[in-house]
N, C-alpha and C positions, 0 to 999 in steps of 0.2 A: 504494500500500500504506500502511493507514494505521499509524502508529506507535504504540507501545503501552507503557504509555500516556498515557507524558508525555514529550513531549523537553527533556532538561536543557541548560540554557544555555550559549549556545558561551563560551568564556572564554580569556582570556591571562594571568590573573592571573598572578605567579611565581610567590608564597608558599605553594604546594600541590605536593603530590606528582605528580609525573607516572608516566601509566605508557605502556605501546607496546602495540603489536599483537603477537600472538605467533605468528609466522610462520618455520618453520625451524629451530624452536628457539631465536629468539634472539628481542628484542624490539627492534621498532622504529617509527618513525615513519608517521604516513600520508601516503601519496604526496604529498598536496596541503599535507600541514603543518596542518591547523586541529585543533582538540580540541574536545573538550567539558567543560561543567564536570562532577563527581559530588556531588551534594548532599547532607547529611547530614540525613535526616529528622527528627530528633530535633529540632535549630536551626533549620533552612534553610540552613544556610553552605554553600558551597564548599570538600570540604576536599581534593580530588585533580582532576586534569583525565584523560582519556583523549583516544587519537588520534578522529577523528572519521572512518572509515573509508568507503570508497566504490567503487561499482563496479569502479575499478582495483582496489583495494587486494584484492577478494573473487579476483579473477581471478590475482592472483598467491597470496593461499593456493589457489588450485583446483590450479593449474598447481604448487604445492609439493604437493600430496595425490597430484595425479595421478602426478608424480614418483617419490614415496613408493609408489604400487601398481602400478602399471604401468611405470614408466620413461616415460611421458608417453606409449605405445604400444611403444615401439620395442623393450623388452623387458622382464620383469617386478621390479619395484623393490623394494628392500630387505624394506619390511613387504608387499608381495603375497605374499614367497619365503616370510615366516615362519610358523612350524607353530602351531598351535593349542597346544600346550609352549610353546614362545617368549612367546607372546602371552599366555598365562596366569601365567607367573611373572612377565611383566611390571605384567600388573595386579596379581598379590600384593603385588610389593615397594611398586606405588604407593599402596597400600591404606593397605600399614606405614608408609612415608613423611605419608600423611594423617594417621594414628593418632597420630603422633609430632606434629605442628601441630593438632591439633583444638584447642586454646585459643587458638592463634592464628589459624587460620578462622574458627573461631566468632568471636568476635571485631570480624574484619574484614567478614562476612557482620551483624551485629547490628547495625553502623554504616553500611553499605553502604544495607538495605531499612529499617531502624527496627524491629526484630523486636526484643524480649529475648535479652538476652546465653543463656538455656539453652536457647532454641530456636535461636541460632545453633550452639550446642554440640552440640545433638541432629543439627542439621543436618550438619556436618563430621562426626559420627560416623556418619551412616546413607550417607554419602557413599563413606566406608570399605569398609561394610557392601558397596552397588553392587559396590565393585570385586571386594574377595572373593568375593559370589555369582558375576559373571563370566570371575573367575581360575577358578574352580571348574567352570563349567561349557561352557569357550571349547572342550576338546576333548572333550566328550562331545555333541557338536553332532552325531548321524549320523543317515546316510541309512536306506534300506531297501534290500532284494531283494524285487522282484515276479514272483509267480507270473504266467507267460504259457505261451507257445504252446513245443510239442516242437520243442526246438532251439535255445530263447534263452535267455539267460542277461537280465535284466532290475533294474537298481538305480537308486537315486535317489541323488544329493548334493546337500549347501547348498553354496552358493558364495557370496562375500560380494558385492554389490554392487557395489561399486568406491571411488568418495568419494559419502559421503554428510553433508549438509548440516542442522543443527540449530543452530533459532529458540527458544531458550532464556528464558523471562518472570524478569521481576525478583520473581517471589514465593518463586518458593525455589531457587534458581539452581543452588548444589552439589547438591541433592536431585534435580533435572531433569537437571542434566548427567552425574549417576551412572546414573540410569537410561536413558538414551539411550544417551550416549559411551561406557559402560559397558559396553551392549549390542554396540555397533556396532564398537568396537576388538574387544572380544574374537571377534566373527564376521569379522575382516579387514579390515574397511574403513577404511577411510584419511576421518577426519572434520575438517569445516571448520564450527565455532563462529561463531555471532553471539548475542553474549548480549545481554539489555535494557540500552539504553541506560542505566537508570534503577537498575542494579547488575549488576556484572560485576566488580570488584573480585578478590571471591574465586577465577572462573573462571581468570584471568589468573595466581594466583598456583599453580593446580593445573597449569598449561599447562608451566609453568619446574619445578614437580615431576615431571610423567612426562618431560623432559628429561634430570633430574637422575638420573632410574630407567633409562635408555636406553632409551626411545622412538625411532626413529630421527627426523630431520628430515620433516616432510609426514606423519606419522603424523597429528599434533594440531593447527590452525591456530585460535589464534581471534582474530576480526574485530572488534574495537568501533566503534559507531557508531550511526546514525540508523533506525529500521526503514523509511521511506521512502528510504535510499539503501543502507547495506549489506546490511540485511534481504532490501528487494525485489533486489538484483542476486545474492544467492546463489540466490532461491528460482527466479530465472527462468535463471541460468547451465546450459548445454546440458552445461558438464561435471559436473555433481552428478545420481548416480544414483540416490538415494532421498533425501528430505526428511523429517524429521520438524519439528514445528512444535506448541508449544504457548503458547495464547493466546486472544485474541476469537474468538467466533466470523465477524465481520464481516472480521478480520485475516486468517483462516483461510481464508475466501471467495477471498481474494487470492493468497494462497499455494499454492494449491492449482488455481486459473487457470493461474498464470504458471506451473508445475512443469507441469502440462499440454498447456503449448506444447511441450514437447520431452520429454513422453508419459513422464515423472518420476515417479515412487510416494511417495505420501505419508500419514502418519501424523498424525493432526490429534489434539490434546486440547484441547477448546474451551471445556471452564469447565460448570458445572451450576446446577442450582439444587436442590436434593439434599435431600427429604423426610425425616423422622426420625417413625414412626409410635406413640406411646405410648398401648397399651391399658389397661383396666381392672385389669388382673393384674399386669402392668407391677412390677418390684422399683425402686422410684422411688428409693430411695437408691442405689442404684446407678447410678440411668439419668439422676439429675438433673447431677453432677457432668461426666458422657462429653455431656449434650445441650448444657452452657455453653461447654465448653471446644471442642467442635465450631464453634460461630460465635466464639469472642474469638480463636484464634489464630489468630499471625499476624494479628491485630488483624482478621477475616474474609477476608485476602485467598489466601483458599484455595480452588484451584476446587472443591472438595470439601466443605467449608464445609456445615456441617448446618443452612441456613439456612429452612428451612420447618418449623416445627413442630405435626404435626397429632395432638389430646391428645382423647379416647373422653370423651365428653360427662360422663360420670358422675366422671369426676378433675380435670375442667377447673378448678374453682374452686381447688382443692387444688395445682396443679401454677402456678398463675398465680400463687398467693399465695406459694408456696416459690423461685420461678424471680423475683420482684419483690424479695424481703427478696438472693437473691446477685447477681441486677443490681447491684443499689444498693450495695455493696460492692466494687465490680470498681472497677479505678484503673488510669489510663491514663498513663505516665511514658516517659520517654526509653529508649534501648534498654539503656543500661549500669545502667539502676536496677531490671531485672529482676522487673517488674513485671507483674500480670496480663495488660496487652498493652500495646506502644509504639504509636506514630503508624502512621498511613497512609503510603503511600510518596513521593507528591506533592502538591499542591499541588491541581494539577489532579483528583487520585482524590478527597480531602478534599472539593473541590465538589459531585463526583459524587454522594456519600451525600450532602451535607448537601440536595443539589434531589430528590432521592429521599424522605429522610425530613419537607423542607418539602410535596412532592406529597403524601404519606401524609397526614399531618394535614389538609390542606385538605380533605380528600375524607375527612374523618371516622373514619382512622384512628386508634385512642387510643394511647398512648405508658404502656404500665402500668411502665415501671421503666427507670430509665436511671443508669447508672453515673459516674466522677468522674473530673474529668482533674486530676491533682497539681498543689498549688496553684505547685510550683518547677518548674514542667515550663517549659521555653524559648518565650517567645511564637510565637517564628516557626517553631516546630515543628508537624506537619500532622495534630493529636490528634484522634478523637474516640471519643466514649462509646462504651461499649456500651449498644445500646436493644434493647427489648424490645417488640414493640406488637403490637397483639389486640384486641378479632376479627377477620385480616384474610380480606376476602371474598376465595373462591376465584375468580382470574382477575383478581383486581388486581394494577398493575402490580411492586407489591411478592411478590410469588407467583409472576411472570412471568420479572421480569429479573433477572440476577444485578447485585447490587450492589455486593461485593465490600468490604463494610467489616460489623463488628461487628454487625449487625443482624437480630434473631430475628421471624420474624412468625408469630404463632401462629392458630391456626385450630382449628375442633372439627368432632369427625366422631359420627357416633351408633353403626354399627356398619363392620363389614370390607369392606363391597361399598361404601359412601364412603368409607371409608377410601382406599382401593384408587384409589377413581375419583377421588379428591381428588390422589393421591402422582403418578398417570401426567399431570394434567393442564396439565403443561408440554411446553415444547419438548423439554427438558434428558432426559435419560437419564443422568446418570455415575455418583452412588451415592445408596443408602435406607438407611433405618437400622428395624430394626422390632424394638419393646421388646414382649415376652409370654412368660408362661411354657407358654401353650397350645404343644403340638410342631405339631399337625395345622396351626394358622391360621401357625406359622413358615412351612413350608416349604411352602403355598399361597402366603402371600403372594409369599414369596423367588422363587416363579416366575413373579408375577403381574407383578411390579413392574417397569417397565420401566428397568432402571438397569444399567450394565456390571459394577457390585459390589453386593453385599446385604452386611449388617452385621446379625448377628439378634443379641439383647444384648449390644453392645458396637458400635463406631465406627472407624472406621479400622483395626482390629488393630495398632494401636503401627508403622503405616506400611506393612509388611508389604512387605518387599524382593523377596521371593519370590512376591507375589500378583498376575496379572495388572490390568492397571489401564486403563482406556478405555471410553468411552461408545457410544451410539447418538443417532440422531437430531441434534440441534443440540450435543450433547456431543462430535462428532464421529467418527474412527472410526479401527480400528487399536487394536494394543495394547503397551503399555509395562510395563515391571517383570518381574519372573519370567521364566522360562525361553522364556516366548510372545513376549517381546521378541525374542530370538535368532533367532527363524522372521522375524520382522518385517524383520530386516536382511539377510536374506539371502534368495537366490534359489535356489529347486528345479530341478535340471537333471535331466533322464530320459538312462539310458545303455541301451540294448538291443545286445547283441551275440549275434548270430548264429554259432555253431560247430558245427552239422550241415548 
């Protein structure tokens, strides 16, 4: 399983904060003793270590979850017994609990990935948001009555899984683990966390807060460590009954193997490469602002990331020359200087755009606008611009693969049937964006478009907690956020009884 997507250096330094595993409610050590270092994006430095966790370590949070929902078989465990009430004012208080540290997540989440201190903020806040949509909606989870045959009484119920296991990426880590863990506690299940080696910070300190809210022990586990040792041994552990896992699609492959082996259900969010269609009619002062900030945040490393941009032949010069004057204006600084976008999250990602955007040019890609990295910004910090480059042919590999850093590639279409045939012709499926004031070519396209979300003028909907979220195709499949999440964790059981 390959690791995702930098493994940060083992280290013994002293002079850093340590932190533990969070198993039982309490925090401790990994079996074997090593850690890892936590890099600070911003410098490079080392400024915390975590346990470096492993196949052991994943078997004793399973064996604490299972604990937690079954009694480990023998009879039903604390949070199996608890009601949908229980479980619900649990996530409330932990919501308010968040609400109350959001400057301090934010924060530690902005140091953590190299994100801006107010999208760490935003992040702890819609974190909140998760729990409350899931306090809300933990006991209106119901079943149905089916019409059948004279003499049966026929109903359905959800039933939660049992423990289920979530592979958490270092791009927006609170955001991921409210939608998931968020889902998955409130439908019953007893969860065991593996967050990106490459930031988990924030997780760990959420873990000691639903402690702090009475979660019982084995409710909440989470593992830090390596994706090829703790990753691959939750995803392949016989005791974890559903998997959710977002990430590569390559990592994805893997996980969804080894969960296989012992006939495990899993939910994959694989990353896109996510079309944004702007026609002739198009309110460009509106749509220029939602198409920049769609590729800089998060400095691009969003699998959502509006990183394809296809502009109707007759605006193109108009839309290149307006989108080149606010390139050139974007500054890229450290996460606490709150700045249009911080660094990349490694070392290793930082290479990856930079052999991306040296491919693009040699092969005649133009580079029409690229933004500034602060001249105080920390050398050993993992910065780069925002670019902007065009005309890129459809089916280059800039159009193809998701990059995962600040980078727009623009393209022109003449009418809607290229348009159209330009947006589906990737692998990716996760979301479109399409700018027109036409109603009739909105809602053709909207269903032409091959993507898990449509966006018809406007972009993400400000996150939208409530809005189902997941792709098709190479964007993988399954669905997260919104109340479709809840079906996701949980399993339909048929009851037919017989009384004539």
């Amino acid at each position: 399983m390959a690791s995702e997507p930098n493994a940060v250096a083992e280290t013994s330094t002293a002079s850093t904060t340590a932190y533990g595993l969070f198993i039982d409610n309490r925090f401790r050590d990994a079996i074997t003793g090593r850690t890892l270092g936590v890099v600070d994006p911003s410098d490079g430095s080392i400024f915390a270590t975590i346990p470096r966790g492993d196949t052991d370590d994943i078997a004793v949070a399973v064996a604490s979850a299972r604990q937690a929902f079954d009694g480990a078989g023998t009879a039903d465990g604390v949070w199996g017994r608890s009601t949908a009430l229980e479980r619900s004012r649990l996530l409330r208080k932990l919501a308010d609990v968040v609400l109350a540290h959001v400057p301090e997540l934010g924060a530690l989440e902005a140091r953590d990935t190299g994100k801006p201190l107010r999208q760490g903020i935003a992040d702890a806040t819609a974190l909140a948001r998760y729990f409350e949509f899931y306090a809300g909606a933990a006991d209106k989870l119901h079943g149905q009555t089916l019409p059948y045959q004279q003499g049966y009484t026929v109903m359905t119920i959800r039933e939660p899984h049992g423990v289920t296991g979530h592979i958490i990426p270092w791009n927006y880590p609170m955001q991921i683990f409210g939608r998931s863990v968020g889902a998955a506690l409130a439908a019953g299940n007893a969860c065991v966390v593996k967050p990106a080696e490459d930031a988990c910070l924030s997780l760990l300190r959420i873990g000691e807060m639903a402690a702090s809210c009475g979660f019982p022990p084995g409710a909440l586990s989470i593992v830090t460590g390596l994706g090829t040792e703790a990753g691959a041994a939750l995803a392949s552990h016989p005791g974890i009954d559903h998997i959710s896992f977002t990430g590569s699609p390559q990592t994805g492959e893997h996980v969804a193997s080894m969960a296989a082996r012992h006939h495990c259900p899993v939910t994959l969010e694989l990353g896109g490469k996510s079309p944004q269609l702007v026609f002739d009619d198009a309110d460009l002062d509106n749509a220029l602002p939602v198409l920049v900030n769609a590729i800089i945040q998060n400095a691009g490393q969003t699998c959502s990331a509006g990183s394809r941009l296809l502009v109707q032949r007759a605006i193109a010069p108009m839309i290149q020359e307006r989108l080149s004057e606010i390139f050139a204006g974007l500054r890229a600084a450290p996460a606490m200087q709150d700045a249009d976008l911080g660094p990349l999250i490694s070392r290793r990602q930082q290479q990856r755009v930079w052999d991306c955007l040296s491919e693009a040019q040699s092969t005649g890609v133009r580079v029409l606008a690229q933004g500034q990295i602060d001249p105080l910004a920390p050398a050993g910090g993992f910065y780069q611009v925002p670019v902007l480059l065009g005309e890129v042919p459809n089916g280059h590999r800039i159009e193809q693969e998701e990059i995962f850093g600040p980078v727009l590639a623009l393209d022109i279409f003449d009418d809607e049937s290229q348009a159209q045939r330009k947006a589906n012709a990737t692998p990716y499926g996760l979301v479109a964006g399409i700018w027109t004031r036409d109603g009739a070519r909105q809602l053709r396209l909207a269903r032409r478009l091959r993507a898990g979300q449509v966006f018809i003028n406007n972009y993400g909907a400000g996150g939208g907690v409530e809005l189902p979220f997941g792709g098709v195709g190479r964007s993988g499949y399954g669905r997260e956020k919104g109340f479709e999440a809840l079906y996701g964790f949980t399993a339909l059981k048929t009851i037919a009884i017989r009384h004539d």
